[in-house]
PyMOL Python script that loads the backbone (N, CA, C, O; Angstrom):
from pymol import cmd

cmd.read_pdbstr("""\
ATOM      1  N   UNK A   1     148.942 261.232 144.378  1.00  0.00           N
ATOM      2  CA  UNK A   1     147.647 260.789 143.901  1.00  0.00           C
ATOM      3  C   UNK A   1     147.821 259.695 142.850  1.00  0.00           C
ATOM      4  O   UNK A   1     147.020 258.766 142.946  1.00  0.00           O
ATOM      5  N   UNK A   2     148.835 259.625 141.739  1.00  0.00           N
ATOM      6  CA  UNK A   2     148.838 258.631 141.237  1.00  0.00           C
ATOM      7  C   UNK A   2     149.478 257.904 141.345  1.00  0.00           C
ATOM      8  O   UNK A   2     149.293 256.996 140.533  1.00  0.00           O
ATOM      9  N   UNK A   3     150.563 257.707 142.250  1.00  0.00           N
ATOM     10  CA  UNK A   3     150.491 256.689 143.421  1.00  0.00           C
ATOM     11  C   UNK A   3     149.088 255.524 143.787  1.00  0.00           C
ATOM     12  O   UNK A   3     148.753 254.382 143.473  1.00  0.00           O
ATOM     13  N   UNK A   4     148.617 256.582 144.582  1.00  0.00           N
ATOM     14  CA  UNK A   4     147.319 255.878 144.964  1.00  0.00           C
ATOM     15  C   UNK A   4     146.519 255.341 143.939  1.00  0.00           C
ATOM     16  O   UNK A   4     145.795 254.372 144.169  1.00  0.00           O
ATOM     17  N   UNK A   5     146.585 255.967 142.628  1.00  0.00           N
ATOM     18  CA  UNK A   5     145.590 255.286 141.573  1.00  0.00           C
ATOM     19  C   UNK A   5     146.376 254.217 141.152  1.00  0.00           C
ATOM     20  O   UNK A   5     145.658 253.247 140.906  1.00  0.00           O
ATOM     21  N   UNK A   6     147.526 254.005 140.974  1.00  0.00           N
ATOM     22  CA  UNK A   6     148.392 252.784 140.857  1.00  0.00           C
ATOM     23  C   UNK A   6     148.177 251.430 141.584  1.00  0.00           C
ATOM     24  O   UNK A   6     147.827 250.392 141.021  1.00  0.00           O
ATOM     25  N   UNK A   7     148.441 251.579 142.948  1.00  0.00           N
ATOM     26  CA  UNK A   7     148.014 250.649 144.101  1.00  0.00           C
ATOM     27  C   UNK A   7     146.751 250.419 143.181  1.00  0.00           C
ATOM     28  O   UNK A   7     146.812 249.560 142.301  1.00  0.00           O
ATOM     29  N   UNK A   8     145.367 251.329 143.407  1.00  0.00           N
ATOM     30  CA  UNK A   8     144.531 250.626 143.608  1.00  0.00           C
ATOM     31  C   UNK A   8     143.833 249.359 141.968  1.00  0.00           C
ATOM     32  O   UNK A   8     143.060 248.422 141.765  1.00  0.00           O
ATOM     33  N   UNK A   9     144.944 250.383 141.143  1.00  0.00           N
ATOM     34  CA  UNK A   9     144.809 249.494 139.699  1.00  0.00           C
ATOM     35  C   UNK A   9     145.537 247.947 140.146  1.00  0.00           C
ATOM     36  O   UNK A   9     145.142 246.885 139.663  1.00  0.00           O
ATOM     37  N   UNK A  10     146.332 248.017 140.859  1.00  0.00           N
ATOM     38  CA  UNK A  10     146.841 246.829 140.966  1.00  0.00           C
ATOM     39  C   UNK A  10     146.489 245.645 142.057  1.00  0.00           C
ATOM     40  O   UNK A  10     146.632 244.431 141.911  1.00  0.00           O
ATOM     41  N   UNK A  11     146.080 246.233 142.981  1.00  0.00           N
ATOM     42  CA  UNK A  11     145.151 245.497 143.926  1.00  0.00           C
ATOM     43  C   UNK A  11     143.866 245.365 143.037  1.00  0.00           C
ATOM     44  O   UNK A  11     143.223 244.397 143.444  1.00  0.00           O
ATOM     45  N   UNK A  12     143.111 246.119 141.728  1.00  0.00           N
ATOM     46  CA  UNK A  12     142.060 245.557 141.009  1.00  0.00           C
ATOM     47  C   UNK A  12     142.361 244.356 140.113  1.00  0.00           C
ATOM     48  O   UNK A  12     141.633 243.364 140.082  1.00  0.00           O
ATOM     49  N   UNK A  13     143.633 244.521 139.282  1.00  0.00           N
ATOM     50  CA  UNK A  13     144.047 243.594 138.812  1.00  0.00           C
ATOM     51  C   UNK A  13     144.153 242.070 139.444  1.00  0.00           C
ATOM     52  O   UNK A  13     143.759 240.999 138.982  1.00  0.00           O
ATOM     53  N   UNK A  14     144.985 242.450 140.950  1.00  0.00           N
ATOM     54  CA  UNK A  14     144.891 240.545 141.663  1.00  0.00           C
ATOM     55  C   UNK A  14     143.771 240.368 142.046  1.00  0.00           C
ATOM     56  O   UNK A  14     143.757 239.143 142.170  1.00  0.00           O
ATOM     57  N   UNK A  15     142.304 240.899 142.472  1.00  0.00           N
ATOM     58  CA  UNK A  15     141.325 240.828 142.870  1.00  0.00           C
ATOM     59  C   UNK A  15     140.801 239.739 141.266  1.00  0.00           C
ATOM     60  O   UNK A  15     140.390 238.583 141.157  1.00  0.00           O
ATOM     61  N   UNK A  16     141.046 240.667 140.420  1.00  0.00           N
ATOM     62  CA  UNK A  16     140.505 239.715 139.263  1.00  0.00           C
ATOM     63  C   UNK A  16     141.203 238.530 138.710  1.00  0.00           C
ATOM     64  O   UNK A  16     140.589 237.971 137.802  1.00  0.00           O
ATOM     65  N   UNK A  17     142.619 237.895 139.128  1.00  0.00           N
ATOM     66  CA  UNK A  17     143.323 237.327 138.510  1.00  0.00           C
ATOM     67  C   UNK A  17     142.991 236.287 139.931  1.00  0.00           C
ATOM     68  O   UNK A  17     143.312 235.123 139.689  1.00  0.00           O
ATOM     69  N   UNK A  18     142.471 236.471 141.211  1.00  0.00           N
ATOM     70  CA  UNK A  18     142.456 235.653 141.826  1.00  0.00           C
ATOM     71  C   UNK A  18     140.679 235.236 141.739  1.00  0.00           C
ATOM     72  O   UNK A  18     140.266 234.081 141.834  1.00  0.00           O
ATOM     73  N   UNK A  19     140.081 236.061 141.604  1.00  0.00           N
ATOM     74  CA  UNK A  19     138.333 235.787 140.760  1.00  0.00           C
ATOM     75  C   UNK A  19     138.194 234.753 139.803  1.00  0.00           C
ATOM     76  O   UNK A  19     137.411 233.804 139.763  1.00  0.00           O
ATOM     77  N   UNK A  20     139.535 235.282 138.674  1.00  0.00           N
ATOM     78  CA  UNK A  20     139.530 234.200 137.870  1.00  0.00           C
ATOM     79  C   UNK A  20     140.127 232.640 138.179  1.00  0.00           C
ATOM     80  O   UNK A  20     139.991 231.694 137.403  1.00  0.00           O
ATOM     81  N   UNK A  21     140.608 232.605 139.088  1.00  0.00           N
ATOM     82  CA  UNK A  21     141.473 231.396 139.185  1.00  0.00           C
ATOM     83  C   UNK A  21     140.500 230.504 140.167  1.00  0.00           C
ATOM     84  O   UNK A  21     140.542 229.297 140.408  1.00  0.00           O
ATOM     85  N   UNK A  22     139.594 231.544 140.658  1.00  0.00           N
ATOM     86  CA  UNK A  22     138.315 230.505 141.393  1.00  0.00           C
ATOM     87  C   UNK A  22     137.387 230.362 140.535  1.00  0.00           C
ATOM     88  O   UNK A  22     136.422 229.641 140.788  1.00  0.00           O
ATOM     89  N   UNK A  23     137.505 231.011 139.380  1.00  0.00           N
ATOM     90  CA  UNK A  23     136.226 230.322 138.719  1.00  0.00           C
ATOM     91  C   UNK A  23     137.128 229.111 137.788  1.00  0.00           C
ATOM     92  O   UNK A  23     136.442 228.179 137.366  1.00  0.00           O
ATOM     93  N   UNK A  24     138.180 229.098 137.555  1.00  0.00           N
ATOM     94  CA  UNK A  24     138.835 228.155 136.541  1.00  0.00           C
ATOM     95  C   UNK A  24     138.620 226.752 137.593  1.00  0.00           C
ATOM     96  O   UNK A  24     137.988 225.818 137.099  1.00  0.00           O
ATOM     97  N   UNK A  25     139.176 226.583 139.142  1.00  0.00           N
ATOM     98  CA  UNK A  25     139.402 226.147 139.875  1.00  0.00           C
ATOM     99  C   UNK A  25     137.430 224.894 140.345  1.00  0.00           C
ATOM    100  O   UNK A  25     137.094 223.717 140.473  1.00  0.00           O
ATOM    101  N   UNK A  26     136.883 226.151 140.395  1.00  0.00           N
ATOM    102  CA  UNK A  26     135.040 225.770 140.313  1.00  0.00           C
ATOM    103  C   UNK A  26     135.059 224.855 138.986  1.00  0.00           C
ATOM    104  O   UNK A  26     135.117 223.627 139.040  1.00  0.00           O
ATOM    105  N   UNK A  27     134.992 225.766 137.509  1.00  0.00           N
ATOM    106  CA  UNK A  27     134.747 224.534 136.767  1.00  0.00           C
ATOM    107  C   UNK A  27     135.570 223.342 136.860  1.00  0.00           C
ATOM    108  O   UNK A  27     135.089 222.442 136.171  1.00  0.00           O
ATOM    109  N   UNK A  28     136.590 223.022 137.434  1.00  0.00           N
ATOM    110  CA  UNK A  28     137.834 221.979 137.399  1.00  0.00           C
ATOM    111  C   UNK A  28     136.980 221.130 137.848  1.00  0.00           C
ATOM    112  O   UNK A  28     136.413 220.244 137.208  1.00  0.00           O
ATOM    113  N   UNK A  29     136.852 221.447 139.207  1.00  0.00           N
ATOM    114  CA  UNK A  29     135.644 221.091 140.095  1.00  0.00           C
ATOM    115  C   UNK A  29     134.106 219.968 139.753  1.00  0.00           C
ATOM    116  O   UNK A  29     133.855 218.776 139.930  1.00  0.00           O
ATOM    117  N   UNK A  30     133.464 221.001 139.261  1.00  0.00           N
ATOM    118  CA  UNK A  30     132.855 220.458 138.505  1.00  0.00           C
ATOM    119  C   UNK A  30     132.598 219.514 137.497  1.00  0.00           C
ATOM    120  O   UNK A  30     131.705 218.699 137.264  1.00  0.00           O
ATOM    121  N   UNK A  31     134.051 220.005 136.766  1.00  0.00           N
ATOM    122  CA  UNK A  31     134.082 218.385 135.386  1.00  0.00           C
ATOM    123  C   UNK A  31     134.332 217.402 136.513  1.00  0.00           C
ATOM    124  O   UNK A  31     133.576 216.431 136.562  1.00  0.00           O
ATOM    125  N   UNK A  32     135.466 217.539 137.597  1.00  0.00           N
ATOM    126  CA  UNK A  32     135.914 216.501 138.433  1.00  0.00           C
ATOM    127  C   UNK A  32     134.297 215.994 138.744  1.00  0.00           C
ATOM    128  O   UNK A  32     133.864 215.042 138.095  1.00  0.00           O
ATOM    129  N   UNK A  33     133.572 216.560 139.593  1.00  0.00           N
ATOM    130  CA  UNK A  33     132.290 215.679 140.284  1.00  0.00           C
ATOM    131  C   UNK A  33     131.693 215.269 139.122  1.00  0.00           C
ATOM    132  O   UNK A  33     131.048 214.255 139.389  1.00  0.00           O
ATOM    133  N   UNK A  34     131.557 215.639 137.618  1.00  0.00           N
ATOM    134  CA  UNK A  34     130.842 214.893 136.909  1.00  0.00           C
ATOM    135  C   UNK A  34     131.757 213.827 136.101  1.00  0.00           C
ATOM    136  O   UNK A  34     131.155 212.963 135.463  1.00  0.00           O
ATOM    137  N   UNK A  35     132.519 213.829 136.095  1.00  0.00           N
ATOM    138  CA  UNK A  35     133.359 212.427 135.943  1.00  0.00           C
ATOM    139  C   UNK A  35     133.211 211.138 137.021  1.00  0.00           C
ATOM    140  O   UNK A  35     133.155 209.949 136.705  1.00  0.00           O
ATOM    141  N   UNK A  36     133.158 211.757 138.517  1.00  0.00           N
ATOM    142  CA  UNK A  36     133.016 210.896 139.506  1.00  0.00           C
ATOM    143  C   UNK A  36     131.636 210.257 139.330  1.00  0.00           C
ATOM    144  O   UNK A  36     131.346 209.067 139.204  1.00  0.00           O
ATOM    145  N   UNK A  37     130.864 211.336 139.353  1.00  0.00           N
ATOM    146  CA  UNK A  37     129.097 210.249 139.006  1.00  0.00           C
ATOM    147  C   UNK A  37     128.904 209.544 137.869  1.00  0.00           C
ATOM    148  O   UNK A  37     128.077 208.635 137.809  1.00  0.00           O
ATOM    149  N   UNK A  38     129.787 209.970 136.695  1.00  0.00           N
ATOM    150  CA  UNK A  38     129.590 208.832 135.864  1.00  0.00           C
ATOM    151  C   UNK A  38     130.239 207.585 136.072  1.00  0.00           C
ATOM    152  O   UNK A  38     129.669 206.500 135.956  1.00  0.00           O
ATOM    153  N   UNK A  39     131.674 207.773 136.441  1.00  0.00           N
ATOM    154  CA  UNK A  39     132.315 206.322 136.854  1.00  0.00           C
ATOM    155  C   UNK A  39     131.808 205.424 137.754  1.00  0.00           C
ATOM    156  O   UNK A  39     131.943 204.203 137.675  1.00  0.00           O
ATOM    157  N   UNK A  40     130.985 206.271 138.964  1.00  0.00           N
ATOM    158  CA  UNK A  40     129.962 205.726 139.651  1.00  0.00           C
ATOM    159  C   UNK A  40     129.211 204.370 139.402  1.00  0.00           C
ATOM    160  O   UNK A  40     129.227 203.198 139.779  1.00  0.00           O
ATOM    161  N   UNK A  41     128.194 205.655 138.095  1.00  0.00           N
ATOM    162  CA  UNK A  41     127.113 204.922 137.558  1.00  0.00           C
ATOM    163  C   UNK A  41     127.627 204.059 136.743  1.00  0.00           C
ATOM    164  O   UNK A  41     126.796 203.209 136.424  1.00  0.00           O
ATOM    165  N   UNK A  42     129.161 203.845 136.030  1.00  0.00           N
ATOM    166  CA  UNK A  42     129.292 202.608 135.813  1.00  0.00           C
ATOM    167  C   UNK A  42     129.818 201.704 136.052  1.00  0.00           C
ATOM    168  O   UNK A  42     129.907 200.672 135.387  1.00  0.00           O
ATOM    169  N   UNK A  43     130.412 202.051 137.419  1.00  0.00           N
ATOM    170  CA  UNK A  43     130.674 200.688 137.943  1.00  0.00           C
ATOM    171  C   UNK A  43     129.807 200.144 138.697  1.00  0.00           C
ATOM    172  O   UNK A  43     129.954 199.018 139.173  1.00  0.00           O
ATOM    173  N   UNK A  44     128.559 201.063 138.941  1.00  0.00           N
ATOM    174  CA  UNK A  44     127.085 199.939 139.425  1.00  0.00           C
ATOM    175  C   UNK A  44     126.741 198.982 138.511  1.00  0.00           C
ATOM    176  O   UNK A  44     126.449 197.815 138.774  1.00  0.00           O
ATOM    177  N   UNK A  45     126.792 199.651 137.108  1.00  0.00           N
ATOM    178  CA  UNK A  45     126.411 199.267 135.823  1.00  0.00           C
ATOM    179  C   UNK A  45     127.109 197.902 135.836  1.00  0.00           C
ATOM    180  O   UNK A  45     126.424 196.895 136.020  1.00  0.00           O
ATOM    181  N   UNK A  46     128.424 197.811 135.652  1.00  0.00           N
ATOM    182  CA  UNK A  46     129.406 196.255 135.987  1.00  0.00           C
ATOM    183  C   UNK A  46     129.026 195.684 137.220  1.00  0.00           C
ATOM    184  O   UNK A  46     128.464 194.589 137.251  1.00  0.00           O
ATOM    185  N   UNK A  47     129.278 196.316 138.215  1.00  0.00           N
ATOM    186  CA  UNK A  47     128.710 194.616 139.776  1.00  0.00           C
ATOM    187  C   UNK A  47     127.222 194.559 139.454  1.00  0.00           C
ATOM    188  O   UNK A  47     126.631 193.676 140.076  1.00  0.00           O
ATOM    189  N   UNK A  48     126.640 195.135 138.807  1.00  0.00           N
ATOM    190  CA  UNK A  48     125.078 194.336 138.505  1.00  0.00           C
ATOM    191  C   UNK A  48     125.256 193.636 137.226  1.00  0.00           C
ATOM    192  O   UNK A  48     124.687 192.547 137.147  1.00  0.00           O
ATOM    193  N   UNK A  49     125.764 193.937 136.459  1.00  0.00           N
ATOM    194  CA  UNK A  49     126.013 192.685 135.151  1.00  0.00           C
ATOM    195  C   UNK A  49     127.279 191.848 135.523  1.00  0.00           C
ATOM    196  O   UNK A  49     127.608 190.967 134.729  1.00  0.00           O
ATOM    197  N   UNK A  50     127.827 191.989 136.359  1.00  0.00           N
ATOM    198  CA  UNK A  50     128.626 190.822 136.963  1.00  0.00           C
ATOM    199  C   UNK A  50     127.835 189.864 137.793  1.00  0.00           C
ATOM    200  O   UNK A  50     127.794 188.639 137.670  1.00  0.00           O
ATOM    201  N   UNK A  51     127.331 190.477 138.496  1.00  0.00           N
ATOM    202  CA  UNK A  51     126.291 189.504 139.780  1.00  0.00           C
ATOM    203  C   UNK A  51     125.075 188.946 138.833  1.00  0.00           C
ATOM    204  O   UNK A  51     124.231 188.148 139.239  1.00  0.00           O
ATOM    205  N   UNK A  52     125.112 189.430 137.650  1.00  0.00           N
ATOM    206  CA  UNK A  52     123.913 188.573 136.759  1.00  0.00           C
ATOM    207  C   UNK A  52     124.758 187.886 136.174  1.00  0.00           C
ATOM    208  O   UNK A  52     124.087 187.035 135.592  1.00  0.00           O
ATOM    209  N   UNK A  53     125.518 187.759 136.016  1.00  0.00           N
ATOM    210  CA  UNK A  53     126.257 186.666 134.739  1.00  0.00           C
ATOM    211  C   UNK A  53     126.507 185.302 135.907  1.00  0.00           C
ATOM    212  O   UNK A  53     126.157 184.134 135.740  1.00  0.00           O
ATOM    213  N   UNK A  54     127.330 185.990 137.286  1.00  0.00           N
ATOM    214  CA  UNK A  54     127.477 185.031 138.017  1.00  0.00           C
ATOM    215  C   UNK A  54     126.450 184.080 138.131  1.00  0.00           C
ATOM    216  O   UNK A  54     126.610 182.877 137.927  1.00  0.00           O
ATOM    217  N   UNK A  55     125.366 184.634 138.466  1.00  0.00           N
ATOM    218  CA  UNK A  55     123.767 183.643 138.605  1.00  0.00           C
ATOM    219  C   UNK A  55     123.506 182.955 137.618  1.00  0.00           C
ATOM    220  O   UNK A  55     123.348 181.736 137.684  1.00  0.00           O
ATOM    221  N   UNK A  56     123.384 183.937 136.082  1.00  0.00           N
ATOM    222  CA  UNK A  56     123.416 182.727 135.127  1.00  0.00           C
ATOM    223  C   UNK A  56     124.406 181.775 135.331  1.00  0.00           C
ATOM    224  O   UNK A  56     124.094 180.647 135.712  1.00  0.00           O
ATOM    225  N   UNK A  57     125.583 182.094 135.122  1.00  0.00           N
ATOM    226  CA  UNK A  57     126.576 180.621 135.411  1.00  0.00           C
ATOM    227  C   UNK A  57     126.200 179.370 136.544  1.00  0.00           C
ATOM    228  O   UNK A  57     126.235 178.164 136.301  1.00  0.00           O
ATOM    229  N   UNK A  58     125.952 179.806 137.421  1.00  0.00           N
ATOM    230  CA  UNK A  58     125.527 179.148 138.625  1.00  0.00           C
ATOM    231  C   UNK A  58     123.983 178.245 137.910  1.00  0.00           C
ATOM    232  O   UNK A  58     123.867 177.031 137.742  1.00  0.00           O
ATOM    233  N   UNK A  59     123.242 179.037 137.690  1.00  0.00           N
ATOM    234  CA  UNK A  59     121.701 178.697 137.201  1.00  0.00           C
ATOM    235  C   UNK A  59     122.336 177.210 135.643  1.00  0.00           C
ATOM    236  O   UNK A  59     121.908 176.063 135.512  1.00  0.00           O
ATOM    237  N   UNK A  60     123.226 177.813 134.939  1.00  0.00           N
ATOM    238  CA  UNK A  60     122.510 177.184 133.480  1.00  0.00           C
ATOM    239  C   UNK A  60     124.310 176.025 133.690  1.00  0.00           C
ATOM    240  O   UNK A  60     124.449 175.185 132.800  1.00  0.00           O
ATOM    241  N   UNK A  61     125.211 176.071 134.550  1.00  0.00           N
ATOM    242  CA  UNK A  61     126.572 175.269 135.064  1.00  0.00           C
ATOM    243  C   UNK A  61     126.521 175.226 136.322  1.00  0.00           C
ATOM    244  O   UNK A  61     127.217 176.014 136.961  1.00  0.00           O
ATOM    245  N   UNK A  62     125.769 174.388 136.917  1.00  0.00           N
ATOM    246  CA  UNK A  62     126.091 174.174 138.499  1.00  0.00           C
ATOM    247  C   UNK A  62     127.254 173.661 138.687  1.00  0.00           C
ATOM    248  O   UNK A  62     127.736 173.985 139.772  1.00  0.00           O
ATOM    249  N   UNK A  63     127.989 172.885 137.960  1.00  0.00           N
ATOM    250  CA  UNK A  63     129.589 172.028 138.301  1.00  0.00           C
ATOM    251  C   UNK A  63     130.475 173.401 138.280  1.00  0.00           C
ATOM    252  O   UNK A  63     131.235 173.583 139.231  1.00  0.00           O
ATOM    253  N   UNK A  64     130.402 174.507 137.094  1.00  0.00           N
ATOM    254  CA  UNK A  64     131.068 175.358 136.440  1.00  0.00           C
ATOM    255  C   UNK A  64     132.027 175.944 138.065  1.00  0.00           C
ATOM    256  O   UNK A  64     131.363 176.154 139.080  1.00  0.00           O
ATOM    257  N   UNK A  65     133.409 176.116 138.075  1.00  0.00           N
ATOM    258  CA  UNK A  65     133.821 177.021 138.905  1.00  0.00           C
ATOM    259  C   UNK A  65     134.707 177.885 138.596  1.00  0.00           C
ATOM    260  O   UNK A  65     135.804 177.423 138.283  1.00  0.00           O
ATOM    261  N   UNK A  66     134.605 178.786 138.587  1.00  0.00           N
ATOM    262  CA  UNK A  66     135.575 180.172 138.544  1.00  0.00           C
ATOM    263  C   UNK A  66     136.791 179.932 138.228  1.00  0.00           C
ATOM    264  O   UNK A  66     137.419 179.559 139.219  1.00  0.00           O
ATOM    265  N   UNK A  67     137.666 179.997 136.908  1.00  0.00           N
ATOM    266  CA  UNK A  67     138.862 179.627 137.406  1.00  0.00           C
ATOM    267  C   UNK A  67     139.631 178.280 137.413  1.00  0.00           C
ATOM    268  O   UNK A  67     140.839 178.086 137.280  1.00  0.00           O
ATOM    269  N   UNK A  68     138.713 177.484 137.584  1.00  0.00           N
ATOM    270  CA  UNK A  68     139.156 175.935 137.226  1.00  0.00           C
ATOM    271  C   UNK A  68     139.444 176.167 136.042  1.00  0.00           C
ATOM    272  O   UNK A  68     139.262 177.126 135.293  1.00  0.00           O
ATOM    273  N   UNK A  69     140.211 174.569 135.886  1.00  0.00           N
ATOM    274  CA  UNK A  69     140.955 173.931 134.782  1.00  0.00           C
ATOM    275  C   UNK A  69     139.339 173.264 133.329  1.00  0.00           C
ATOM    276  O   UNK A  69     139.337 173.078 132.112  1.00  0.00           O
ATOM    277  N   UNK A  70     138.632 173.180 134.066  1.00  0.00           N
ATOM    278  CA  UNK A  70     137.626 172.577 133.552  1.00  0.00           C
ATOM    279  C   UNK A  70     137.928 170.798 133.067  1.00  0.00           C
ATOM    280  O   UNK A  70     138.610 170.321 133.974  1.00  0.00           O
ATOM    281  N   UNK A  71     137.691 169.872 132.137  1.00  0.00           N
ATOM    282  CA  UNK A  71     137.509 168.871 132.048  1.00  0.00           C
ATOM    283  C   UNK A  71     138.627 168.973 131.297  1.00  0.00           C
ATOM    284  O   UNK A  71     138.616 169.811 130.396  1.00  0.00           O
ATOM    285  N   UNK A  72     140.061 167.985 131.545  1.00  0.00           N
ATOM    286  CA  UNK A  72     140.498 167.878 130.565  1.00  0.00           C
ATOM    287  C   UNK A  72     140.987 165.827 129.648  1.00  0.00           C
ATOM    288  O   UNK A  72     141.485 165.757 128.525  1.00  0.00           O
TER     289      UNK A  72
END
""", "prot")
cmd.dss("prot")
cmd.show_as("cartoon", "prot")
cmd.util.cbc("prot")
cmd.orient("prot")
């Protein structure tokens, strides 16, 4: 009999040590997807203030090109 109460203490024990390692595993999870939507949202944040700066340049330097040497 305590045998059997042994086993079953110890099959309770990995039941909980593997419970816990899915919930450690979930929040991991979680910070991971909320790191991803923020990097997301800011690299929309940059190609839309890139694609506006480009236009200004274009708009207020029509000669202006990327990279050139400019006038020397």
């Amino acid at each position: 009999m305590t045998y059997l109460f042994s086993m079953e203490n110890s099959y309770k024990r990995q039941a909980e040590q593997i419970a816990d390692d899915i919930h450690q595993a979930s929040a991991m999870l979680e910070n991971a997807e909320s790191v991803d939507k923020v990097m997301k949202y800011y690299y929309q944040l940059l190609q839309r203030d890139k694609n506006s700066f480009q236009q200004d340049l274009e708009e207020n330097l029509p000669d202006f090109k990327p990279g050139g040497k400019g006038k020397q």
